[in-house]
Short mmCIF file of the C-alpha atoms (twelve columns), coordinates in Angstrom:
data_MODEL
# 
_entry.id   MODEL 
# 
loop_
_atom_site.group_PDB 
_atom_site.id 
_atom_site.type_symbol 
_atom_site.label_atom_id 
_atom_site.label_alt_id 
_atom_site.label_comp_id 
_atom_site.label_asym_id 
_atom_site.label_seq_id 
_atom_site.Cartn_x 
_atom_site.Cartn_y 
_atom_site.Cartn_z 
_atom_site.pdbx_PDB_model_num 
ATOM 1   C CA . UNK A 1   -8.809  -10.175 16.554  1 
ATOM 2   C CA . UNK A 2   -11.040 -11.650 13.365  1 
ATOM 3   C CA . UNK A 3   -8.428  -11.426 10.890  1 
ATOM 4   C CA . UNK A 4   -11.680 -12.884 7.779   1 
ATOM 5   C CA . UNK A 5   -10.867 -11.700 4.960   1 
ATOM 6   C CA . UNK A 6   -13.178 -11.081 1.847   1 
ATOM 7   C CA . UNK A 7   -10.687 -10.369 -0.769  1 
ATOM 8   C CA . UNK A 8   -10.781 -12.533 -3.425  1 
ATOM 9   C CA . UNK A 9   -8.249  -11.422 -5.604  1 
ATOM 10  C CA . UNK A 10  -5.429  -11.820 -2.577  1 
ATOM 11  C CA . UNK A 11  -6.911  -14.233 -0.065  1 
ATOM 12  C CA . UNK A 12  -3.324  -14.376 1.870   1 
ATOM 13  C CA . UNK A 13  -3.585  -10.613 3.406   1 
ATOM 14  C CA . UNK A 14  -6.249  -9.974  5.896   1 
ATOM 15  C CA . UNK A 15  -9.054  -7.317  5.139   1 
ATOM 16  C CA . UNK A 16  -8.799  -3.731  5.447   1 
ATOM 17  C CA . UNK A 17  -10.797 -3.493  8.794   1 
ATOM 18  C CA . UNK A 18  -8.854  -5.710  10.328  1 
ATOM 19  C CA . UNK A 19  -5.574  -4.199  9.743   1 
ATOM 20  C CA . UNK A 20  -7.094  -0.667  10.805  1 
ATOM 21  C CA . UNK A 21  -8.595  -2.118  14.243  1 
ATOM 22  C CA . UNK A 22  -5.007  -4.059  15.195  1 
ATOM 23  C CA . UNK A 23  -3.522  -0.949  14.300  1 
ATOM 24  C CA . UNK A 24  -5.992  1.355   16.698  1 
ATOM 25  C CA . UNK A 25  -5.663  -1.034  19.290  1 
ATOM 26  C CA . UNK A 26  -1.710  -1.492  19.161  1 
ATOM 27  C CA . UNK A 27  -1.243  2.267   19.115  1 
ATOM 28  C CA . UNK A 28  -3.975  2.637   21.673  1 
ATOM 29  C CA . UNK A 29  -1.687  0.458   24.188  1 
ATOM 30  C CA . UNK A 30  1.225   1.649   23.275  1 
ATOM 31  C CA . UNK A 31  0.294   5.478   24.523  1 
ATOM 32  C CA . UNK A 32  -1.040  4.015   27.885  1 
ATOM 33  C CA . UNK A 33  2.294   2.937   28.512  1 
ATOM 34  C CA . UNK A 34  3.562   6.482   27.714  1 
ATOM 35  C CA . UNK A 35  4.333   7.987   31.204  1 
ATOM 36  C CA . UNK A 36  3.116   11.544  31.336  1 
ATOM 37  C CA . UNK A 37  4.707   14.306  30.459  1 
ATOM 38  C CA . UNK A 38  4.388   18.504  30.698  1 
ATOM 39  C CA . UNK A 39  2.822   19.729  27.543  1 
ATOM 40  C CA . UNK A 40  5.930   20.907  25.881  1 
ATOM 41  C CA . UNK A 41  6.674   16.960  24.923  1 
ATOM 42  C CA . UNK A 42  3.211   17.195  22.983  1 
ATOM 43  C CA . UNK A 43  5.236   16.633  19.632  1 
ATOM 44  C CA . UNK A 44  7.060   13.279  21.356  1 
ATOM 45  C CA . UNK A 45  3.453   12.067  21.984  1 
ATOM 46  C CA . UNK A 46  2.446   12.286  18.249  1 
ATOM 47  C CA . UNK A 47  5.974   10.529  17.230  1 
ATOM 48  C CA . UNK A 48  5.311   7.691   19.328  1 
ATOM 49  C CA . UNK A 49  1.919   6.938   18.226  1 
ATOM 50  C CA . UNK A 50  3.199   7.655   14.114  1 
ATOM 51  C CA . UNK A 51  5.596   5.000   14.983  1 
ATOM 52  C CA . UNK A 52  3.321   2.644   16.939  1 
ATOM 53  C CA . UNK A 53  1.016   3.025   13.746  1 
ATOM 54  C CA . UNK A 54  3.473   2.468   11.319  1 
ATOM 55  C CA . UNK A 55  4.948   -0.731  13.495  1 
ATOM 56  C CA . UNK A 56  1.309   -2.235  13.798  1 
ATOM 57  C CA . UNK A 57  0.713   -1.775  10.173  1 
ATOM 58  C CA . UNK A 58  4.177   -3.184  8.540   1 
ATOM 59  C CA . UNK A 59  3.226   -6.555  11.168  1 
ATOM 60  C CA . UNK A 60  -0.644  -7.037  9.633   1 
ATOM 61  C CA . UNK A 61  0.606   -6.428  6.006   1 
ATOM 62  C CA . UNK A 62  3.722   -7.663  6.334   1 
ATOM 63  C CA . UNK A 63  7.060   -5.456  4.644   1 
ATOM 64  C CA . UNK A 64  7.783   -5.898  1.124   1 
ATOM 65  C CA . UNK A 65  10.588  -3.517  -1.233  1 
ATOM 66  C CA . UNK A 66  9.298   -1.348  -3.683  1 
ATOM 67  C CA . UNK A 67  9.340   -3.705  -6.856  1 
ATOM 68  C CA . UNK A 68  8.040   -6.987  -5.132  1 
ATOM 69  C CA . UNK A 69  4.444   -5.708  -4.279  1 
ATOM 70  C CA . UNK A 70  3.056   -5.878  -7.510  1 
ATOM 71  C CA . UNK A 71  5.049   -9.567  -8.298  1 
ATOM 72  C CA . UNK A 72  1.589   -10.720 -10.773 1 
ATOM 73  C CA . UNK A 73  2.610   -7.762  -13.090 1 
ATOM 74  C CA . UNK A 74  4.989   -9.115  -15.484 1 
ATOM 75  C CA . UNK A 75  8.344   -7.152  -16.375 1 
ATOM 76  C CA . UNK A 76  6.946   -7.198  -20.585 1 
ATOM 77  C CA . UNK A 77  3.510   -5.483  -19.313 1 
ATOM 78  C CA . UNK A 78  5.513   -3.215  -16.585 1 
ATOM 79  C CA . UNK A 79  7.388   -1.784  -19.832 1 
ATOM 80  C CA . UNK A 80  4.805   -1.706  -21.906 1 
ATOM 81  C CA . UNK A 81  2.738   0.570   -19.610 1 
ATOM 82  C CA . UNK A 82  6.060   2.573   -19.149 1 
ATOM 83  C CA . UNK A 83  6.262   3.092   -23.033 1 
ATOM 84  C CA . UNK A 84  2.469   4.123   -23.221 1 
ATOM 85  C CA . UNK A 85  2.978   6.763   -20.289 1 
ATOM 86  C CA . UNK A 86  6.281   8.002   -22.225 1 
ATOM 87  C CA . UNK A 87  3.604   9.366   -25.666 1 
ATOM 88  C CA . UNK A 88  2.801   12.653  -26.301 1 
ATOM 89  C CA . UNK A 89  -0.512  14.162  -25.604 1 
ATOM 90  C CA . UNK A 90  -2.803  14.647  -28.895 1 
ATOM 91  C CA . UNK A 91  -4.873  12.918  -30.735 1 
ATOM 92  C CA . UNK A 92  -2.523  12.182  -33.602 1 
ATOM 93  C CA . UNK A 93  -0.947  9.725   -31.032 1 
ATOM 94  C CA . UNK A 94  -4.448  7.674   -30.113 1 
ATOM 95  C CA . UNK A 95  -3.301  4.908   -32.383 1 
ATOM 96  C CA . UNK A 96  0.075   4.442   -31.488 1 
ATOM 97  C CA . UNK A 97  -1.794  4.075   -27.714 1 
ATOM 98  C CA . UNK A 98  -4.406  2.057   -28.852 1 
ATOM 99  C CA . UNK A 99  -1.866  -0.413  -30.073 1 
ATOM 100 C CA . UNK A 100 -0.136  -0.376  -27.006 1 
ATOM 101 C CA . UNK A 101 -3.050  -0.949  -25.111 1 
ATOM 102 C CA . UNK A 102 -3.843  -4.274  -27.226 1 
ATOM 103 C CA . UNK A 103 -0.270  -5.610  -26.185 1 
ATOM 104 C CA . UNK A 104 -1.165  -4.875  -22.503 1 
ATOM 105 C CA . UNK A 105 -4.479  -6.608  -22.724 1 
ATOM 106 C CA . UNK A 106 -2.617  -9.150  -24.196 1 
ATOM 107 C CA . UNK A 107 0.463   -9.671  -22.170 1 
ATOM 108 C CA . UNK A 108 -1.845  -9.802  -19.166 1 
# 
């Protein structure tokens, strides 16, 4: 598999197509493997290849928790943008967001 990778921004993880065609192709031999089966096990069929998917995907991209995948986001701009989301809709609130959104531009 060709695993070149365009992204500039994140040169580490391989691109998109990449991860889509190792993930057709895993799940693709996994469900020859799959012995057959009467139609009623239709719904075991679809469960394997979910999984297969899922497996093929979490090896290209690797697994990361929930608060490690954006790691270039500081925790200052994280609660800024959490503070900003938190105003009240209106225009008599635009400046209190527009100085929020300096100190993002900033902190970044």
């Amino acid at each position: 598999m060709n695993c070149t990778n365009t992204n500039k921004l994140m040169p580490h993880r391989p691109s998109r197509g990449a991860i889509s065609r190792f993930a057709l192709i895993s799940a693709y031999n996994r469900t020859e493997s799959l012995p057959n089966a009467p139609p009623s096990d239709v719904n075991a069929y679809w469960d394997e290849i979910t999984t297969s998917l899922h497996s093929a995907g979490n090896f290209a991209c690797g697994t990361a928790p929930p608060g490690a995948r954006k790691h270039w986001i500081s925790d200052r701009t994280v609660a800024l943008l959490k503070s900003r989301s938190n105003i009240p809709a209106g225009p008599e609130h635009n400046p209190v967001r527009g100085i929020i959104r300096r100190q993002v531009k900033l902190s970044v």
